[in-house]
C-alpha positions in Angstrom: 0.0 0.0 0.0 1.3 3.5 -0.9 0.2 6.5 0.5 1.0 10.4 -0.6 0.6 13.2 1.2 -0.1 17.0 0.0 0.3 19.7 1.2 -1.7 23.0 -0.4 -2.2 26.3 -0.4 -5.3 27.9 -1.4 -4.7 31.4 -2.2 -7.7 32.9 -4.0 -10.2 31.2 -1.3 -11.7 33.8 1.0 -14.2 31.4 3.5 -13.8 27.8 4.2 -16.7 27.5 1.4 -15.0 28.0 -1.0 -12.0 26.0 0.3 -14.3 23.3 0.9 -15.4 23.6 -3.1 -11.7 23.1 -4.1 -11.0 20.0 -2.3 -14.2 18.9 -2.7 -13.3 18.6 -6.6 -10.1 17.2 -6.2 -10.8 14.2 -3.5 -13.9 13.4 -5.6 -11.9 13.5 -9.0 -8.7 11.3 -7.5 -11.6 8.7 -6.3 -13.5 8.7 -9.6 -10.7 8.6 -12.1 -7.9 6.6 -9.9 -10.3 4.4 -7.7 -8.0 5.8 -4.6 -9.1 6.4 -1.2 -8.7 10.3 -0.9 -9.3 12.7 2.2 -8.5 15.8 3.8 -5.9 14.8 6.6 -5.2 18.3 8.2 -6.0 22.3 8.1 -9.9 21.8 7.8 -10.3 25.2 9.5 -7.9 27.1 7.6 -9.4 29.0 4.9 -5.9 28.6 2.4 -4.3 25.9 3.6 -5.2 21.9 2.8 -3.6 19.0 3.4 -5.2 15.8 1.1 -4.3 12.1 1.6 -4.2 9.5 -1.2 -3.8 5.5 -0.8 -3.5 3.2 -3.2 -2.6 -0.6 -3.0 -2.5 -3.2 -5.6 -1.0 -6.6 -6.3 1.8 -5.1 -7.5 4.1 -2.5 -6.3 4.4 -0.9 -10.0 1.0 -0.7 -10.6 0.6 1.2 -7.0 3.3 3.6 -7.6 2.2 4.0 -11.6 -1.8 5.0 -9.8 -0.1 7.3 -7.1 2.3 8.9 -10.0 -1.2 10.0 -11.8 -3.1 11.2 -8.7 -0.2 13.4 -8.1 0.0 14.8 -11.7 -4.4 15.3 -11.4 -3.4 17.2 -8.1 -0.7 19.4 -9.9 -3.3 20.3 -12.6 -5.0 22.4 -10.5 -4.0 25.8 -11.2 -5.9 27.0 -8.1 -3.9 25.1 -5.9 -0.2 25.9 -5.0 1.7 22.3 -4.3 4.0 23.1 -0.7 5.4 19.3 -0.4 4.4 16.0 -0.9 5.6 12.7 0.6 4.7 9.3 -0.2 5.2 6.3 2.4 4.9 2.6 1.5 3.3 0.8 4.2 3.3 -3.1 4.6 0.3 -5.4 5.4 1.0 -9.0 6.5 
């Protein structure tokens, strides 16, 4: 299992609704296109700063990394968002 962490910044949103819009779009996208699970892992009350959380596991480890490598392109395609750091962690299940 692979996970990736992002951190963002928000800066045209001016109230957690429209934050909340942003994300909104990007969690549901990752899910829809990648079949990831996706949440918001940190920041929820700050109006410009989001953190989002991404797992994927497969059978294989290249497949994994190949589905994390495209949610992390989808999330850089957002020209709303500003990228601060990412990190990705590969977590083993026995």
């Amino acid at each position: 299992m692979l996970t990736l962490i992002v951190d963002l910044r928000l800066p045209d949103a001016h109230s957690l609704k429209d934050k909340r819009s942003i994300v909104k779009t990007v969690l549901d996208g990752s899910r829809r296109r990648f079949q990831v699970a996706a949440a918001e892992t940190a920041h929820q009350d700050e109006w410009q700063r989001a953190q989002l959380g991404f797992t994927a596991i497969s059978s294989t480890a290249r497949h994994t990394t190949e589905v994390i490598d495209q949610v992390d392109r989808f999330v850089w395609s957002f020209p709303e968002l500003d990228v601060l750091a990412t990190e990705r962690t590969w977590l083993e299940i026995d």
